[in-house]
N, C-alpha and C positions, 0 to 999 in steps of 0.2 A: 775353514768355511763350512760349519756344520751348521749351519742356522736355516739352510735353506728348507724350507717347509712348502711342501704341496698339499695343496688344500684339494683342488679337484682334477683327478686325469679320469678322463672317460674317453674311451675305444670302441668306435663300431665300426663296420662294417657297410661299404655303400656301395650301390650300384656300379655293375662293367659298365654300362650307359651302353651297349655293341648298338642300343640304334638309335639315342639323340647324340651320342659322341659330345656329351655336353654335361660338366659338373659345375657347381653355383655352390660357394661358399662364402658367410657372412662373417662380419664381425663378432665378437661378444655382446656389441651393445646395438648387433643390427644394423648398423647404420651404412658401414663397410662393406662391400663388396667385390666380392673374383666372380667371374664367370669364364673356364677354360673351354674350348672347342677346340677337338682334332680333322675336324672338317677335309676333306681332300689330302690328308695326310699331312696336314701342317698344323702345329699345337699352338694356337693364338688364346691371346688375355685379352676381356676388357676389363677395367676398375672401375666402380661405382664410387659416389659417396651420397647419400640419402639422394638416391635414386638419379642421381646427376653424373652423367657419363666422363670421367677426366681420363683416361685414356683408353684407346678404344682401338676394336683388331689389331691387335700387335702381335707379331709372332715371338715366341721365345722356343729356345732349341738349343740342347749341348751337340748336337751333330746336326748339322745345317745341311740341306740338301738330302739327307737320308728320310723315305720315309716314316711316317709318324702310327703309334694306333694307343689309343688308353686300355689296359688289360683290364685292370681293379684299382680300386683308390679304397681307403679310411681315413674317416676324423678321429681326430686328436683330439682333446677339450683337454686345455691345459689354465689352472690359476694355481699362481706357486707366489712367494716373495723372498725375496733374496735380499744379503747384504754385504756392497761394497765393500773393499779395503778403505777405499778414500773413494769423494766422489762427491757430486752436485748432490746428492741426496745419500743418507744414512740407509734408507730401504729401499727397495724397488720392486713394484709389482710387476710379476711379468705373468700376463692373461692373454691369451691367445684362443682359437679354434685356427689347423694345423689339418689340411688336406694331403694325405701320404698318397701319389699314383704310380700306379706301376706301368712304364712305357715300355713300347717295344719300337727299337729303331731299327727295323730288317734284321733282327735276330739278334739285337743287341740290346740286354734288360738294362733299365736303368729306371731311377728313382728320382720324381718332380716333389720336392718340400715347399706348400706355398704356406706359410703362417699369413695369421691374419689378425691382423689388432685395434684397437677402437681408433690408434691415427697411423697405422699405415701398414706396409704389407713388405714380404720379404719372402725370394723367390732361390731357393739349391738343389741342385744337379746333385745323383750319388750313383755309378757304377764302379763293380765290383770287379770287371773286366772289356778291357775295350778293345775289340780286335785291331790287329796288326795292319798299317795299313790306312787306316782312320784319323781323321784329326779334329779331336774334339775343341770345341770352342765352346765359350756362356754367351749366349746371344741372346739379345732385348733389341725391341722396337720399344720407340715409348711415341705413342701415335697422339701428340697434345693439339689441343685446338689451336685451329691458327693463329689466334689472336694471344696465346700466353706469349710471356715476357720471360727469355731465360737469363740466368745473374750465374756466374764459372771465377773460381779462384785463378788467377794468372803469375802463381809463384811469388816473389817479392814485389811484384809490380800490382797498382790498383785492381780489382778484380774487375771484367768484365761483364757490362750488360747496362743497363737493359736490350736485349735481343729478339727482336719478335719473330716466333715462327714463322707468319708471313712474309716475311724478310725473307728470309734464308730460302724458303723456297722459291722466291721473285728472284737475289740478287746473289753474280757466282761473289762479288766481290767483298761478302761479308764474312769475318770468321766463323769458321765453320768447325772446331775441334775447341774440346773442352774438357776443362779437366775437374774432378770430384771433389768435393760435391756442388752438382747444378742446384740452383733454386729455380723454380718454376711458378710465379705470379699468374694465375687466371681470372678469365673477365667473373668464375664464380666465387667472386673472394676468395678462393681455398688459394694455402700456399703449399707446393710438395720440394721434397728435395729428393733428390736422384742422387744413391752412393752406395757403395758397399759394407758389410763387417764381415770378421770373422778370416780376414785374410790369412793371418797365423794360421789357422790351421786346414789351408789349401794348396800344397805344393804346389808347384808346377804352375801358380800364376801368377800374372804379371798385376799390374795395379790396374783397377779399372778406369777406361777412359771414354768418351764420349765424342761422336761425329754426326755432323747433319751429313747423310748419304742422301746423294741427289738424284740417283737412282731410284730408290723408296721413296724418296721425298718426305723423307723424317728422322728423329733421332733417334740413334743408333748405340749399342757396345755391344762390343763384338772380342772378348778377350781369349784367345789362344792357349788350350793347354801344352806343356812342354814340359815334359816329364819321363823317365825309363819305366817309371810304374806304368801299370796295363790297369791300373786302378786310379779312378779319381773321384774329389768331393770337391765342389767350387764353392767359395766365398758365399756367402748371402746377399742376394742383391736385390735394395731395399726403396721402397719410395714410400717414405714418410708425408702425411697430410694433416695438416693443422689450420685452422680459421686466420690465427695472426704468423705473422714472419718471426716475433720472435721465440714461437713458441718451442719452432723448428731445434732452437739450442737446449733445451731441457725434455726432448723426449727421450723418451727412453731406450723404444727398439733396437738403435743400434747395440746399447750393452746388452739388453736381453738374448737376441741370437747368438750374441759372443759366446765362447766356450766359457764354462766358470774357469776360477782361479786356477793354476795349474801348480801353487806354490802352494808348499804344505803347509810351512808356518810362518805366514807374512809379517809377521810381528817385527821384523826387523824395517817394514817398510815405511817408512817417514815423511806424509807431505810437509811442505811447509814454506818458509821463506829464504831468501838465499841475498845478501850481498854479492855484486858482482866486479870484477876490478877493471874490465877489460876500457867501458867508458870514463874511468876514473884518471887513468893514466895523465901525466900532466895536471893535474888539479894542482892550486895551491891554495894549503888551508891558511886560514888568519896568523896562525901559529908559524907560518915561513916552510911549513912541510910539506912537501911536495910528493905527489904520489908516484911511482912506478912499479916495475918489477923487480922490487927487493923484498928483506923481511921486514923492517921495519913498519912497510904498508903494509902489510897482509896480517899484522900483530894489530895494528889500527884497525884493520875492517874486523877481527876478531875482537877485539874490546869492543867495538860497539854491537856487533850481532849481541853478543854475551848482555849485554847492558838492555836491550832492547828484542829478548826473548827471538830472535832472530836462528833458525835452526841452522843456518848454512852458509858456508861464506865462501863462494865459487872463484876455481883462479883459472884465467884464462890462460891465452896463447905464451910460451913465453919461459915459464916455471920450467921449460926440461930446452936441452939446445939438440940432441940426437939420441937416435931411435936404434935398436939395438934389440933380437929377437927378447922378447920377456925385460925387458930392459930399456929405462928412459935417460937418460945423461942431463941430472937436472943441472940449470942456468948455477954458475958459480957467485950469482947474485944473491944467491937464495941460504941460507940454512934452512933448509926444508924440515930437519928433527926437531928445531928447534921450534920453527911453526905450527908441525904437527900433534907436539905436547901441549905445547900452551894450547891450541886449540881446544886439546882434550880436555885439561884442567879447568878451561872455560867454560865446557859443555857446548862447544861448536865444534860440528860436524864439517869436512872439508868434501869438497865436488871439483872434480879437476878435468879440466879441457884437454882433450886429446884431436890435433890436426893431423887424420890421413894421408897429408900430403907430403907431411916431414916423414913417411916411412911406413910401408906395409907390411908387418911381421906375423900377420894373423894375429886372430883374437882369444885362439886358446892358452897364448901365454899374455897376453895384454892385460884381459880382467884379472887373474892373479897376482899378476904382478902390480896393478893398482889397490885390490886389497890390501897385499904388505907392505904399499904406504899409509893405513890405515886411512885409508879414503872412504867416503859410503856411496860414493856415485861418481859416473862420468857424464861428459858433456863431450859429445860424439860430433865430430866434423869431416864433413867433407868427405862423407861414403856414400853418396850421389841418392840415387832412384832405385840400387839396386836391391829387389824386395827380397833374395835366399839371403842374402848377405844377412842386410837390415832384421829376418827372422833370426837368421843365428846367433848375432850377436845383442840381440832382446833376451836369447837363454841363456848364450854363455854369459851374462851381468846377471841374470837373475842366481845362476848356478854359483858366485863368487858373491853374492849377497850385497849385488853395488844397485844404486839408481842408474838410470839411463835419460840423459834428457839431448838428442836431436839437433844437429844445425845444421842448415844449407843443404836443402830440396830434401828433406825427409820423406820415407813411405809412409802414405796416409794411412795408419795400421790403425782404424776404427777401431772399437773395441776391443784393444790390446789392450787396456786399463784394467778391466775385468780379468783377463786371461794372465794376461803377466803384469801385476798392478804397477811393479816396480820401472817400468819404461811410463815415467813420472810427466812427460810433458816433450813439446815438437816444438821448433820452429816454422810452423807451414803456414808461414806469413811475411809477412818483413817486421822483422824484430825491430821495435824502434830504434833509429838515426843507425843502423848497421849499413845496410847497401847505401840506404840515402836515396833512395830512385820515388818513393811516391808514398810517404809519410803526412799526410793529412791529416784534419777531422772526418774529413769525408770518407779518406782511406780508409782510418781507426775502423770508422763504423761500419764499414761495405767487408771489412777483413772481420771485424765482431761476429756479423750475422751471417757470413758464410763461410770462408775458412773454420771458423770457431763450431760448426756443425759436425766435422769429423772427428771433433775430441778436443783436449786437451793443448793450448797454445801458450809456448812460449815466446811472448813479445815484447820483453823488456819494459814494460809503463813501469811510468814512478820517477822520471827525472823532475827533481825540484829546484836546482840549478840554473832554470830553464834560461835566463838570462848571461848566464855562465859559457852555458854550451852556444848558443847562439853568438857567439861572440868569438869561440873558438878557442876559449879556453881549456880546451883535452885536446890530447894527443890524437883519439880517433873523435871528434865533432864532425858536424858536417858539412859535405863539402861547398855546401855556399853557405854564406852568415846568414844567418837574422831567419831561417828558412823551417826552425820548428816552430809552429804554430799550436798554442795549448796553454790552460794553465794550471797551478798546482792544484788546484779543485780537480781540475777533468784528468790530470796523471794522480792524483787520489783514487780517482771513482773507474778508473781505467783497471787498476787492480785487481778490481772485483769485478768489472764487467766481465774481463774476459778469463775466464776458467780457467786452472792448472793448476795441479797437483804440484808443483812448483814454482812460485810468484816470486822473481826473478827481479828483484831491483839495483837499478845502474849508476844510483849517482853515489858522489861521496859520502860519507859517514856526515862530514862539516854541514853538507848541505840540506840533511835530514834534520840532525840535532838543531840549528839554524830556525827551523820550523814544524820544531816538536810537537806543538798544538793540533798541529794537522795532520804529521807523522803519527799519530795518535790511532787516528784511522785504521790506518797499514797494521800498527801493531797491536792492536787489540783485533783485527778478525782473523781468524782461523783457516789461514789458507789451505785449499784442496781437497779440506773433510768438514763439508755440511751435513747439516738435515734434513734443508727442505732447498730449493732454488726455484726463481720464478722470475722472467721477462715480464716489468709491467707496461711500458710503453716499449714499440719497436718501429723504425718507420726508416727506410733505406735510404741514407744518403743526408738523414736529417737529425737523430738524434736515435738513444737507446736510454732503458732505464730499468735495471737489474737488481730484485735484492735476494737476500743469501739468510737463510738464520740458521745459528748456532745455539741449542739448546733454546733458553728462551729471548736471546736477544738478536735481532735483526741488522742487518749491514743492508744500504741502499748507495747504488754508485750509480751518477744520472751525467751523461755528457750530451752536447749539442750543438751541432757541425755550424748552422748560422746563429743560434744565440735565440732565445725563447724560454717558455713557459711549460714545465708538466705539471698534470695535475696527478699528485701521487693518492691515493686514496689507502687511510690507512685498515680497512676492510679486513686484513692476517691477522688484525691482533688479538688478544683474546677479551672478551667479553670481562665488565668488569673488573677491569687493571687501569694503572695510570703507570704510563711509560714515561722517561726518559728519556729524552732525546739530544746530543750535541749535531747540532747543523754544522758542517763545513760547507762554507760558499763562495761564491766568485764577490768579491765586495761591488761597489759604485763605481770605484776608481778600474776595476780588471778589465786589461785589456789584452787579446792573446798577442794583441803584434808589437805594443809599444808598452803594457807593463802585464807581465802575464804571473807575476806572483804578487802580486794583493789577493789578498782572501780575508775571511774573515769565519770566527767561530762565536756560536753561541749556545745554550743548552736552553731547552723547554718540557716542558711535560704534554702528555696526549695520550688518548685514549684512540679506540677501535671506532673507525668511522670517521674519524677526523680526516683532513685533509690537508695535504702539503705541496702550496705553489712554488716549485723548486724553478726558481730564473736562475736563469744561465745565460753569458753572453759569447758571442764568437766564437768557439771550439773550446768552449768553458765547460763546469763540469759544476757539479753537488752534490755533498753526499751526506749521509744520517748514521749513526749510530743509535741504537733504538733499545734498551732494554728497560727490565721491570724499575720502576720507583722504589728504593727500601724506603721512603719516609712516610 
């Protein structure tokens, strides 16, 4: 990662302020604003955005209750551009003005970092020693008007809200704790999100969480350091602001505060696409074959990865029967060497499922010992919330040169993409048809535009089957019939909406080849590593519409929880060119509840400026491949 180039750092020097006790710091493009005051000895924020108050007196403090006083501060002027391993974007600018102040907490120095960005702001704590005796915490009020609407991730379960501040201060009997990241809806258009980055590299804390304290009468986090060091640096904690909701998923800030890379030569790190076998189980192809946990499957999901440029073909639960320090006792189902070859010969990479519950041997002989199954990555379960752990074992995979991708209540490590690229993708959602508890279109799209804000998600879209599975034909379908709603359009465009450096697809090999024309899709865009990414419709609870370009061709994935019209404008393209287009769409006949694979494809041409009324019906979906003309 030598590319990173600073264009401008400029250092001054600013006033002690000993008698307004009040510093004002803007954005780069102005519009932004801090204003800090240590007033009575307590160090309150408010935020501006062109000149409109969106949160206001809030106290923030790494030692709560101790007095407050500002010594000295300087700005920063930072514009630098960086570039990802993999990522929604090939470059990223990261432009900032960065007020440095020096606090004193009754004899106790410590260091307030407030960056400040043209859409949002990000607030860390840094002492060098903290007396014995003391307990430090990162505390934020976030003082919103009463009338915002808060939206909270609820783990596999739909995510809640809309929430109105007014509420919560009227009624005890509304939830009142929530977890990262909040989205926050105000009466002045703006949308903000409330979350943390940069966790990796803040020992001693926990994940940040969020409470309406009824006390204050506002919302609250309040996370506890807990650590043997006399030293701390807390997380960045960040509130993002943008005009639309979905812009929320393509800002930047959070990778930018992240630590860079911390991997010398990433080059072994691979996004890309992965067959999965776990929802395959029980399938029967035309052919009388039936899938399970043998080799005969697993030589099938690797000829077709192989065949369909496919990097990865992941094996679930199952492949090992007992756990043994450094050591997995694979299933006698399996010829594993012989899996592992062919793979190789195929030029598929293998990602293998590892369940914590079958056996805790630690992780300093587990990633080695999956290395010398020549594996490139694990698929990590069931190692709960716990964030040293979940650090450790993001280095010890990076140190053994494996992927890392997440199940079942992952740490929301923001900006671990940046810092350690190779922790490829999470499940901090409900993976489709896995729990089964609340898999909708409405789900899809409220887990899209919020879960999908702290990075990278993996959530299994892409069943083509869909008839299949409803029916209960796999061994894990779900647990009531007829109950997935969707069609192969919107598990096309599902793909692409939702980001990962891992795109994780779950049905059969039969059921893709079956509907090649639309699998076309999936296998011509370039999972995990774009150039450019852009939300162009986003509307909660009612439809999303996302597109992605790679070098000069564009991918467009549109779904739509009750069934309507977007008007895509095609405004990105470039100037005098004539593109290419194959439509994939929900045909006349689609229907998500009684025929939900009719689709239909067609190709056209179009230029910059044209216009595409993408219909969609009932939890339907559309999508576009867009490149140059050679004719």
């Amino acid at each position: 990662m030598k590319n990173i180039v600073v264009l401008v750092i400029f250092i001054l020097t600013f006033c002690n302020c000993t008698k307004s006790h009040q510093l004002e710091i803007t954005s780069p493009d102005g519009e932004v604003k801090i204003v800090l005051n240590d007033a009575q000895n307590q160090l309150t924020y408010n935020l501006y955005d062109n000149e409109i108050i969106l949160v206001s007196n809030s106290e923030i403090s790494v030692l709560q209750g101790s007095k407050v006083e500002i010594l000295n501060t300087k700005i920063n002027q930072v514009n630098a551009i960086w570039n990802p391993v993999w990522g929604q974007f090939s470059e990223i600018e990261n432009h900032y003005n960065e007020l440095d102040v020096s606090l004193n907490y009754e004899g106790i120095p410590v260091t307030l970092l407030v960056r400040i960005y043209n859409k949002g702001v990000a607030f860390r704590f840094k002492a060098s020693e903290i007396s014995e005796g003391t307990q430090p915490s990162f505390f934020i009020e976030y003082d919103l008007e009463d009338t915002s609407s808060l939206y909270s991730p609820a783990g596999e379960r739909e995510p809640v809200g809309p929430i109105v501040i007014e509420d919560l201060k009227m009624k005890d009997s509304l939830i009142q704790e929530f977890n990262m990241p909040i989205i926050v809806e105000s009466d002045q258009h703006k949308f903000l999100s409330l979350l943390e980055s940069d966790l990796v590299s803040a020992p001693g804390f926990n994940v940040i969480d969020f409470k309406f304290d009824k006390k204050r009468n506002t919302l609250i986090s309040d996370n506890e350091f807990h650590s043997n060091d006399n030293s701390l640096i807390t997380p960045w904690r960040l509130i993002l602001i943008e005009d639309k909701i979905g812009d929320l998923l393509t800002n930047t800030v959070p990778l930018n505060v992240a630590a860079p890379n911390q991997i010398e030569n990433p080059s072994w790190i691979k996004p890309g696409k992965t067959l999965w076998d776990w929802r395959v189980h029980g399938f029967k192809a035309e052919d009388g074959f039936n899938y399970g946990i043998n080799t005969d499957s697993y030589l099938r999901f690797i000829d077709f990865a192989s065949e369909n440029d496919i990097e990865y073909v992941m094996i679930d639960a199952g492949w090992y029967t007992d756990v043994e320090q450094g050591h997995l006792e694979i299933s006698k189902q399996l010829d594993f060497d012989k899996i592992s070859t062919y793979a190789n010969e195929k030029g598929v990479s293998l990602l293998l499922y590892y369940d914590r519950k079958k056996g805790d041997y630690g992780d300093e002989a587990l990633f080695p010992y999956f290395k010398s199954l020549h594996a490139k990555g694990v698929k990590y379960g069931f190692m709960r919330d716990n964030v040293e752990f979940t650090r450790h074992a993001i280095r010890l995979s990076a140190k053994s040169h494996l992927l890392i991708d997440f199940h079942d209540r992952p740490v929301p490590f923001t900006g671990i993409s940046r810092t350690f690229p190779n922790a490829i993708t999470k499940e901090f959602c409900h993976a489709q048809q896995d729990s089964k508890r609340a898999f909708t279109p409405k789900t899809f799209i409220r887990m899209a535009l919020i879960n999908g804000i702290q990075g990278p998600l993996d959530m299994n879209n892409g069943i083509f089957d869909i008839s299949g599975v409803n029916a209960g034909k796999r061994a894990k379908g779900p647990k009531k019939l007829n109950s997935l709603l969707t069609t192969v359009t919107a598990e096309a465009a599902r793909t692409l909406i939702v980001f990962s450096g891992l795109v994780c697809l779950p049905d059969a090999p039969e059921a893709y080849a079956a509907k090649s024309d639309i699998f076309e899709f999936i296998k011509q865009m370039p999972a995990g590593k774009w150039d450019e990414s852009k939300v162009l419709h986003a509307k909660m609870d009612a439809y999303v519409s996302t597109a992605r370009r790679y070098g000069e061709a564009w991918f467009i994935g549109s779904v739509h929880a009750e069934g309507g019209t977007l008007d895509i404008a095609l405004d990105f393209l470039k100037d005098n060119k004539t593109y290419k287009i194959t439509y994939y769409e929900d045909a006349e006949s689609t229907n998500s509840k009684t025929n939900p694979e009719a689709y239909k494809v067609r190709t056209a041409t179009a230029t910059k400026g044209d216009v595409v009324y993408a219909k969609m019906v009932e939890g339907g979906g559309h999508c576009m491949w867009i490149r140059p003309d050679k004719m």
